[in-house]
C-alpha positions, -999 to 999 in steps of 0.1 A, spaced: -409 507 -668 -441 493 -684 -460 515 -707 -497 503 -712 -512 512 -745 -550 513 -743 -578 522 -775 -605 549 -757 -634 561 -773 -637 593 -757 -600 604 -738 -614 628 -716 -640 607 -700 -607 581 -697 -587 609 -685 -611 617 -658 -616 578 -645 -582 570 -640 -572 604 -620 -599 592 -603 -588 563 -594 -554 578 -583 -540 579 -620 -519 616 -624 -514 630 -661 -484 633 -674 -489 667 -698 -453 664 -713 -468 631 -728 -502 638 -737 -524 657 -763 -557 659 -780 -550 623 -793 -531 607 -761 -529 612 -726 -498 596 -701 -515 586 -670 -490 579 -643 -501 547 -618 -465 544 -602 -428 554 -606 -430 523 -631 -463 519 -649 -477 544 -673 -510 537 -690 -513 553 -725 -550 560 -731 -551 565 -774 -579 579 -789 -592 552 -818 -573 574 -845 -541 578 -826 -545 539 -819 -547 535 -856 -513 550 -866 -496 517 -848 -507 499 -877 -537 475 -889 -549 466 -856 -583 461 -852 -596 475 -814 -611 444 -795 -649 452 -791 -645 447 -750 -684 441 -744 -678 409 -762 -644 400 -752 -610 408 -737 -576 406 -752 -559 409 -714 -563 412 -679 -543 441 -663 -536 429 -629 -522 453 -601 -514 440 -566 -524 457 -535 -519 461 -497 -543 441 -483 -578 427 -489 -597 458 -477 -576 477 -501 -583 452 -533 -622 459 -523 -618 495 -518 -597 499 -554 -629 485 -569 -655 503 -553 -633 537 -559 -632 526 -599 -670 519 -599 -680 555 -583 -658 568 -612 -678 548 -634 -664 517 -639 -684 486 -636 -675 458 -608 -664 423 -608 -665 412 -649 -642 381 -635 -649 362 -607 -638 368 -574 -609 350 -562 -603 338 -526 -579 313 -518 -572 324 -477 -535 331 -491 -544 351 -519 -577 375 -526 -585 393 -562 -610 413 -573 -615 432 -609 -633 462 -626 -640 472 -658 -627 512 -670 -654 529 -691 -639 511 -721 -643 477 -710 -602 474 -704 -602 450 -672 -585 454 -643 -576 429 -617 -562 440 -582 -550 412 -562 -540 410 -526 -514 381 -517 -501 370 -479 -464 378 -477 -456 348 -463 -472 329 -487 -452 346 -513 -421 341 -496 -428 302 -492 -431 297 -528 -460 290 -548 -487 274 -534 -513 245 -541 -541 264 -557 -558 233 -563 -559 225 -524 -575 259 -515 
C-alpha cells in the first residue's frame, strides 16, 4: 500500500475534489484535521490540514504556485481515459495541463493540478510496448 500525505489549505474543498474525481473517504481515518481518501485497493491519499501537516515536524509546505516537490503519476486505460481523468479533475476545479503533454505513439500523459497545486500526472502506455521493454524515447 502507498499512503500519500498531501498539506490542504481548506480539507473540505479537498475532500469534495477528489470524491469528485472518483476518490471515496475513508471516515475510520479521517477528522476535522485529516481525511483518507481512497483511489484504489492500494493508494490512499492523506489530505492534512496545514496544522495537522505541522505535527510531522519542521517542514515547511512547498508554495505550489511557485513550484513542485513531486509529480503524482497514475496510469490509466487508455488515451481517451488519460484525457477524460483531466477534464473530470478540471470540472471539479482543478486546473489542466501544468506539465506538458506527452505523446510518444507508445506512451500518452497528461496532468492536472488539485485545488492545492499538488500535480497529478495520468499516463496511458501500449501493453505491448511495456511488455517489450523500455523503449527509445529519444527516437519518438
Amino acid at each position: 500500500m502507498i499512503f500519500i500525505n498531501l498539506p490542504v489549505a481548506d480539507l473540505d474543498r479537498s475532500i469534495a475534489f477528489y470524491e469528485a474525481v472518483g476518490g471515496v473517504k475513508n471516515p475510520m481515518f479521517s477528522d476535522d484535521t485529516a481525511a483518507c481518501m481512497v483511489l484504489s485497493d492500494t493508494i490512499y491519499v492523506m489530505l492534512l490540514t496545514h496544522a495537522k501537516w505541522a505535527t510531522f515536524g519542521d517542514i515547511p509546505i512547498i508554495d505550489t504556485a511557485k513550484g513542485a516537490q513531486v509529480f503524482l503519476c497514475l496510469t490509466r486505460e487508455d488515451k481517451l481515459a488519460v484525457d477524460s481523468f483531466v477534464e473530470k479533475a478540471v470540472a471539479a476545479g482543478g486546473s489542466a495541463d501544468p506539465t506538458p503533454t506527452q505523446d510518444y505513439g507508445f506512451m500518452y500523459g497528461r496532468s492536472y493540478r488539485d485545488p492545492d497545486g499538488h500535480i497529478w500526472e495520468n499516463v496511458w502506455m501500449d501493453p505491448q510496448a511495456v511488455a517489450d521493454g523500455p523503449p527509445d524515447m529519444q527516437a519518438a
